[in-house]
C-alpha positions as CSV (number, residue, x, y, z in Angstrom):
1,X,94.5,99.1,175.7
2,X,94.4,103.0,174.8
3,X,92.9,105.2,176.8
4,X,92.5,108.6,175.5
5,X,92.4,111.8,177.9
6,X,90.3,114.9,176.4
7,X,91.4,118.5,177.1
8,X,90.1,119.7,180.1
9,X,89.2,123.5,181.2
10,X,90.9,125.4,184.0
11,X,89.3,125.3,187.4
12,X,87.8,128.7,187.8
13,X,88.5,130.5,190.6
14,X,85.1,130.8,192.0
15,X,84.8,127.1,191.7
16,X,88.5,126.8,193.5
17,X,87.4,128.9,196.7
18,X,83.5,126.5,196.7
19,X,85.8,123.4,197.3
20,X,87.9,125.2,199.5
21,X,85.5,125.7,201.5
22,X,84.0,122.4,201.0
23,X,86.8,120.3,202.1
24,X,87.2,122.3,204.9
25,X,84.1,121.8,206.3
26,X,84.5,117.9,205.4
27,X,88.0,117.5,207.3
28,X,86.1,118.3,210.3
29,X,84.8,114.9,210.2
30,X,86.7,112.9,207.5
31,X,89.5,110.1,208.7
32,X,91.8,111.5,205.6
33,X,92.3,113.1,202.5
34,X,93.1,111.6,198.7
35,X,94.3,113.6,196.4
36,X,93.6,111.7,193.0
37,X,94.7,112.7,189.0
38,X,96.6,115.2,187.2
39,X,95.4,119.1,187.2
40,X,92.8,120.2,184.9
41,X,94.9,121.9,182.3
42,X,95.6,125.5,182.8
43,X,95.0,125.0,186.9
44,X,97.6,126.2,189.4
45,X,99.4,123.9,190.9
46,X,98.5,126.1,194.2
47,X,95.3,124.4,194.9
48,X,96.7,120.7,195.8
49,X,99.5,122.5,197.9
50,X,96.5,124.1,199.5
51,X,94.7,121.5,199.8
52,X,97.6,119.6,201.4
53,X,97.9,122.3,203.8
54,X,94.7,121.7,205.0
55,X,95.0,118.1,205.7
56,X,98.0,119.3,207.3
57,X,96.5,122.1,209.7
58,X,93.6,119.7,210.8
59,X,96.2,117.1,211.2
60,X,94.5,114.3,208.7
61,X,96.7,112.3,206.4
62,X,96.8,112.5,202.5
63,X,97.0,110.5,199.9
64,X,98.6,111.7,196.8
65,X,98.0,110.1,193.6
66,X,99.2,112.8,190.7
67,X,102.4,112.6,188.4
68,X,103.1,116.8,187.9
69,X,101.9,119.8,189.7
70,X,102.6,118.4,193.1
71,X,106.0,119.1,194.0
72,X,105.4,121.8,196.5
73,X,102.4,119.9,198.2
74,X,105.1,117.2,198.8
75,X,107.1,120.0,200.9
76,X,104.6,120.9,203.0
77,X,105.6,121.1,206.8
78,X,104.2,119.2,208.8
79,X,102.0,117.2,206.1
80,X,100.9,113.7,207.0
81,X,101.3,112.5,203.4
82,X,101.3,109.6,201.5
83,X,102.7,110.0,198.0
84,X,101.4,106.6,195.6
85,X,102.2,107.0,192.1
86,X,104.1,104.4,189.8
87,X,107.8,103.9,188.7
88,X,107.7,106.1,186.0
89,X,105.7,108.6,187.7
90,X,108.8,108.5,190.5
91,X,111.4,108.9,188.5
92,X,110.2,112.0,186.4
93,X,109.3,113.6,189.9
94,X,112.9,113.2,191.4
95,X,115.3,113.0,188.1
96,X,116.3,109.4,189.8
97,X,116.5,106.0,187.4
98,X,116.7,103.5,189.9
99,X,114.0,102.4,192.8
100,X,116.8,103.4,195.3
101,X,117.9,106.3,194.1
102,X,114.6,107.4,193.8
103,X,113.5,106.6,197.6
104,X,116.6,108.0,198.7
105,X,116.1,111.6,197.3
106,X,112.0,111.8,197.7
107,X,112.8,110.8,202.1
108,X,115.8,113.6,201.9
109,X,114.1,116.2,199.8
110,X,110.3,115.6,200.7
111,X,108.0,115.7,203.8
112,X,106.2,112.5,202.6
113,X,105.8,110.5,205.7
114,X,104.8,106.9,203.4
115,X,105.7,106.6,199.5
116,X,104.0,103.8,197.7
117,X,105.0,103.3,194.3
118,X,103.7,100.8,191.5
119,X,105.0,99.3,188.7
120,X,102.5,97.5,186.5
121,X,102.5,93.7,187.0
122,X,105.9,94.3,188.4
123,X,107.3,94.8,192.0
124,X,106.0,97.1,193.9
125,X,108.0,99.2,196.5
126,X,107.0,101.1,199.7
127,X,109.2,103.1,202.5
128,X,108.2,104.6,205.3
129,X,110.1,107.5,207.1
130,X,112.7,106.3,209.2
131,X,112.0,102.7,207.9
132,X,114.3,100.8,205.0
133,X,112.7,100.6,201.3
134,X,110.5,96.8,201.4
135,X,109.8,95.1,197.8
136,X,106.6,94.1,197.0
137,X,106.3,90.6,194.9
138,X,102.7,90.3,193.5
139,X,101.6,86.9,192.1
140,X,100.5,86.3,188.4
141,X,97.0,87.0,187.9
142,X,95.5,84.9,185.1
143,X,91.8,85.9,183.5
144,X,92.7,89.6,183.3
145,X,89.8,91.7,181.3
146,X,90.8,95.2,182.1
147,X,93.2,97.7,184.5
148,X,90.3,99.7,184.1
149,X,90.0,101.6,187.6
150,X,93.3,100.2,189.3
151,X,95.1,102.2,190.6
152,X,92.1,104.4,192.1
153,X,90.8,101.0,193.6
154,X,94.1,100.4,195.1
155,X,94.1,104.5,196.5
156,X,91.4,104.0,198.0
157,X,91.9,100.7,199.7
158,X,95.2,101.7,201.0
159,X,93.6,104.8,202.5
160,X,90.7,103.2,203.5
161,X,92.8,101.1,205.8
162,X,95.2,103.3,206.4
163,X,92.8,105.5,208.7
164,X,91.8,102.7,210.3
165,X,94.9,101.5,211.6
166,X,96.2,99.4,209.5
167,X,100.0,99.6,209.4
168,X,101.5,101.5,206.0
169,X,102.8,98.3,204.8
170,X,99.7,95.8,205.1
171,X,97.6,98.7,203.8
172,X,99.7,98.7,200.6
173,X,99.6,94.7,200.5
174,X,95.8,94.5,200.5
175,X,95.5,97.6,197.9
176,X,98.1,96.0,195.3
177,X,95.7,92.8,195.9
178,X,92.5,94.4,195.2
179,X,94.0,96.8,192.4
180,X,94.9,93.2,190.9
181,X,91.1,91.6,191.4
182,X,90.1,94.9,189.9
183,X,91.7,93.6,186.6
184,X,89.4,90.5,186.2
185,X,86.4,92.8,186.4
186,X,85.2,94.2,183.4
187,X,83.6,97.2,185.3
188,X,86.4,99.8,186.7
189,X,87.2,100.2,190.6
190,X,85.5,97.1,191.5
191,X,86.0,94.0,192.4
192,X,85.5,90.5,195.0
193,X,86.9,90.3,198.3
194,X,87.5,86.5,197.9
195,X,89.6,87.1,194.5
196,X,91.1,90.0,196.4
197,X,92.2,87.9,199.9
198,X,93.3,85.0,196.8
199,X,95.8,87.5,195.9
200,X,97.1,88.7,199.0
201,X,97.9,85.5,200.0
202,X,99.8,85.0,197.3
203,X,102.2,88.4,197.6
204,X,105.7,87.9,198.9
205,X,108.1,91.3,200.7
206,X,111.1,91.7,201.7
């Protein structure tokens, strides 16, 4: 599958301040943030640090799902965040080649409090601070149509129960599942809770 990405305008700074203000007013009332997708081209990189600043100061957790432009919103003092990208995503972010190495510098040099990180069809891997790195096993999943819509089904599953109490680590189990019943869906960010509790039964950690 290709997927092509058009050019996109800058966010103007008129527009930048409206959302501001926006998710302001939302974070009154919301359970959490997500932060979802690269920058608009041309954007500052200031607005998701802002933005993760906010979450911060009204002391809501954020889910990060960007590969570039977010290295200082994953410095942020006092930031209840939740960085989920995938392997290759990772490694670009902290120079690392190895899952280890990789966990090891994001928990020293970041204020991420849970990193998720994907890796296709592949093992998945999640830490959270103060807790060792746990491998994810996912199952095979036959009758695949498209990823279509994945990895934003499985952010917002993962947040979804995240807020709710659901521990960082069953959270991530039941998104990889439902990012995996996304895939026998030919429509994008959905799929059946049956084909998505079939799945989670079937993923191993350790």
């Amino acid at each position: 599958m290709t997927e092509l990405i058009e050019p996109s305008a800058a966010v103007p700074e008129d527009a930048a301040k409206e959302m501001d203000r926006a998710l302001l007013k939302a974070l009154e009332h919301a359970g959490g943030m997500a932060i979802m997708g690269s920058l608009p081209d041309g954007s500052s990189p200031d607005l998701y640090t802002r933005w993760t600043e906010m979450a911060a100061a009204a002391q809501k957790p954020v889910l990060i799902d960007a590969g570039k432009g977010i290295e200082a919103s994953l410095k942020v003092p006092g930031a209840h965040s939740i960085l989920k990208v995938n392997m290759e995503e990772l490694n670009k972010l902290t120079g690392q080649s190895t899952p280890e190495s990789a966990f090891e510098y994001a928990m020293q040099m970041w204020t991420v409090r849970v990193l998720a990180v994907t890796d296709g069809p592949r093992s998945a891997y999640i830490q959270e601070r103060g807790r060792p790195l746990q491998v994810i096993h996912l199952p095979k999943v036959d009758g695949v149509v498209s990823p279509l819509g994945a990895g934003d089904t499985a952010d917002a599953v993962f947040l979804a129960e995240y807020i709710h109490g659901t521990t960082p680590l069953e959270a991530f189990r039941l998104a990889l599942a439902a990012a995996s019943a996304n895939c026998l869906r030919k429509e994008a960010a959905v799929f059946a809770q049956h084909e998505m509790r079939r799945i989670a039964d079937g993923i191993t950690i350790r």
